[in-house]
C-alpha positions in Angstrom: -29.3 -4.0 -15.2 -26.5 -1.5 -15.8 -26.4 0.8 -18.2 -22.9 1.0 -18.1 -19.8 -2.1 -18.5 -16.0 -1.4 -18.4 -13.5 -0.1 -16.7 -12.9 3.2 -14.4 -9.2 4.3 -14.3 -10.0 6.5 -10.8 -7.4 8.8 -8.9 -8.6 7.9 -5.3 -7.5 11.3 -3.1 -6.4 10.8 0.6 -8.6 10.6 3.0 -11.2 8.3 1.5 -11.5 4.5 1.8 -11.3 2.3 -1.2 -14.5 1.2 -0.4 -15.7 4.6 0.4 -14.7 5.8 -3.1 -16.5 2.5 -4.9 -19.6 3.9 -3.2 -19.8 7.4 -4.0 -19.6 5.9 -7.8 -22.1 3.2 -7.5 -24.5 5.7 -5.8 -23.8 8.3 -8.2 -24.6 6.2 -11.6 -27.1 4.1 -9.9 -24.8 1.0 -10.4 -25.3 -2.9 -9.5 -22.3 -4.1 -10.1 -19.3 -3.0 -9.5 -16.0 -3.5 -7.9 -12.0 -2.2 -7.5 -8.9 -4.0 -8.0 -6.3 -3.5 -5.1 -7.5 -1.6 -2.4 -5.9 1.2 -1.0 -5.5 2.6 2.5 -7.7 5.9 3.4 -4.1 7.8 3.6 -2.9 6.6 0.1 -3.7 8.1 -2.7 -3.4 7.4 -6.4 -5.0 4.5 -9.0 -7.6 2.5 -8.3 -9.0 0.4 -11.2 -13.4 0.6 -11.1 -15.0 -2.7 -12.8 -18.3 -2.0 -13.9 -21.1 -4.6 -15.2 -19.8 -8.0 -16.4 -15.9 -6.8 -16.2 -15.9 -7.3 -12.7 -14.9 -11.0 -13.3 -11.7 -9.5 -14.6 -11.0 -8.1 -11.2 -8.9 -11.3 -10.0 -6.7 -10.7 -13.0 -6.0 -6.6 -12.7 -5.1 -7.8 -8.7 -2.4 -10.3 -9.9 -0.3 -7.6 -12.4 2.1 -5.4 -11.1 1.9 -2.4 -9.3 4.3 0.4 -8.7 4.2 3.1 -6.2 5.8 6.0 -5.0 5.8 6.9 -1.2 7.9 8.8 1.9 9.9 6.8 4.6 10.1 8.9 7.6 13.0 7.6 9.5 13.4 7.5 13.8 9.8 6.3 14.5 7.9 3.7 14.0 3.9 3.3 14.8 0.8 1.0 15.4 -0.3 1.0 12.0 3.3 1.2 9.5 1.9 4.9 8.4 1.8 8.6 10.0 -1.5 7.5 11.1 -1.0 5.6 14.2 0.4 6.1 17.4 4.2 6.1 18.0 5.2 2.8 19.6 8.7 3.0 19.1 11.8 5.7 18.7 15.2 5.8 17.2 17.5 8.5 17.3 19.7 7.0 14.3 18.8 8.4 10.8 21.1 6.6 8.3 22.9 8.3 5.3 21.6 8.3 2.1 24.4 5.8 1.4 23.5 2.7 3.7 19.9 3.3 2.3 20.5 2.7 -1.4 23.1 0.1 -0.5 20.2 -1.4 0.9 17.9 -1.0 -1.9 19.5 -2.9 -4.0 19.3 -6.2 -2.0 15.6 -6.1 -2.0 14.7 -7.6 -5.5 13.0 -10.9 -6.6 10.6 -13.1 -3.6 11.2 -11.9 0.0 9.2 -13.0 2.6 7.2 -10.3 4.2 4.8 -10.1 7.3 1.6 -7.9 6.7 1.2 -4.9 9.1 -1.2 -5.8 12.2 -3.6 -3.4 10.9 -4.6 -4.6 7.9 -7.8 -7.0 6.6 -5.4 -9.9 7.3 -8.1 -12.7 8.1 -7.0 -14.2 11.8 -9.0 -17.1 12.7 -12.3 -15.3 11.2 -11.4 -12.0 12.7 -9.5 -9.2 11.0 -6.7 -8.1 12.1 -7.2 -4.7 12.2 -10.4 -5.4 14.4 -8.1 -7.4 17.1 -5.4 -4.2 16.8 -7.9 -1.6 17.9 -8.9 -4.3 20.9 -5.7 -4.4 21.7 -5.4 -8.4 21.2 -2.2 -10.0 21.1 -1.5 -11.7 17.5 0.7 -12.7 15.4 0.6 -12.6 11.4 2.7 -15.2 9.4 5.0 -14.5 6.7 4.4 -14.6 3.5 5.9 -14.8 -0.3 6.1 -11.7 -2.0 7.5 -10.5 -4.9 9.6 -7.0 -6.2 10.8 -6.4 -9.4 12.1 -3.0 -8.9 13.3 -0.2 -6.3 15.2 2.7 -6.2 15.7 6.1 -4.4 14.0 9.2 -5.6 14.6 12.4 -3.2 15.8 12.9 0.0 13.0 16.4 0.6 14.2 16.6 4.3 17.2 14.7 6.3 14.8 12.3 7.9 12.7 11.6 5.1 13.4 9.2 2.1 11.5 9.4 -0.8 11.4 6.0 -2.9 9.8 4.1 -5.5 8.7 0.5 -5.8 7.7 -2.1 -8.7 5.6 -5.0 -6.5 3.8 -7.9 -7.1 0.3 -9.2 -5.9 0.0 -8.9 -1.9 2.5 -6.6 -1.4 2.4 -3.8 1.4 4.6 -1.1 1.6 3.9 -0.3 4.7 5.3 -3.6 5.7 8.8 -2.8 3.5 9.2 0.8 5.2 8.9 -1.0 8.9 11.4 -3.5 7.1 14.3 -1.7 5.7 14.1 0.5 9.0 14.9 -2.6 11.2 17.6 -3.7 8.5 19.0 -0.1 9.4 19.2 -0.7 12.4 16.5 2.4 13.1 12.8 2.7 13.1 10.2 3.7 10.2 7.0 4.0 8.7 5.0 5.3 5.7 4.7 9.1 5.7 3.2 9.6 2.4 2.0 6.7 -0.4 0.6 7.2 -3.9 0.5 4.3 -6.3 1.3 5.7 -9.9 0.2 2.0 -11.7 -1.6 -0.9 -11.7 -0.8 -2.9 -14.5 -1.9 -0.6 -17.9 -3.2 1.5 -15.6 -1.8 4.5 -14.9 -2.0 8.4 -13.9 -1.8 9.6 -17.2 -4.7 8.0 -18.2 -6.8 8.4 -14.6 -9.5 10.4 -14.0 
């Protein structure tokens, strides 16, 4: 039985798998039970909500609130998996002004429809998709409803690299907006950097 219920308002660090970061904690305080809410790539960073004991049947609820984050568009390239990580599949040599990027901003508010990158846990027929990525299967993944409530520039730190943030709803991936808004430019993109700064009351000033 565990000696410990509530919740863990965790800073996951690059470089670590949501599950990977669950682990280290269950291991750690000899835990049962225990789950996260909203998992996070191994190259994003930032909040990840821990249920412990009974409050893991609150999970479902923490996944449906809104989360925001904050994260790098590199501009010119895009890759195999949305993020720095993957291979370069295709180029670009346009980098648009910071101008045609806010205009652009500000169309993207309320339910868009948005396909999930290829590598991602997407369920395909029983397999995920990531698996039939790295066996180089052809697939498709269907759109689906999501929802924003809020974007907006933040920094340009070089002139190829846009710095935004995002207010989204449940099931959306910001890898799949970068890829998005660079084919709206008329360029290529992906993710160069990702933290997410909330998850519904949770957030970094309150993370551990």
């Amino acid at each position: 039985m565990n000696r410990y219920v509530g919740w863990l308002n965790l800073y996951k660090p690059i470089n670590i798998s949501s599950f990977g970061a669950l682990n280290k904690i269950k291991k750690k305080f000899n835990l049962s039970k225990i789950g996260h809410a909203g998992t996070l790539d191994p190259l994003a960073e930032g909040i990840l909500p821990i249920a412990i004991g009974k409050i893991t049947k609150l999970i479902p609820l923490i996944n449906n609130a809104p989360k925001e984050y904050e994260f790098e568009v590199k501009w010119g390239e895009q890759t195999l998996t949305d993020d720095r990580e993957g291979e370069i599949i295709s180029k670009s040599s346009k980098i648009p002004k910071l101008k045609e990027i806010c205009d652009k901003l500000k169309n993207f508010k309320g339910i868009i429809l948005q396909s999930p990158p290829k590598a991602s846990a997407i369920n395909i027929n029983g397999t995920r998709a990531y698996k039939l990525l790295r066996n180089k299967k052809q697939f498709e993944i269907k759109k689906k409803p999501v929802e924003i409530y809020e974007v907006k520039f933040i920094d340009q730190p070089f002139f190829n690299i846009t710095k935004i943030k995002i207010t989204c709803g449940k099931g959306f991936y910001v890898r799949s907006f970068a890829r998005d808004l660079g084919e709206i430019l008329k360029t290529k993109a992906h993710i160069y950097s990702l933290k997410r700064t909330k998850v519904g009351k949770f957030t970094i000033k309150n993370s551990i």
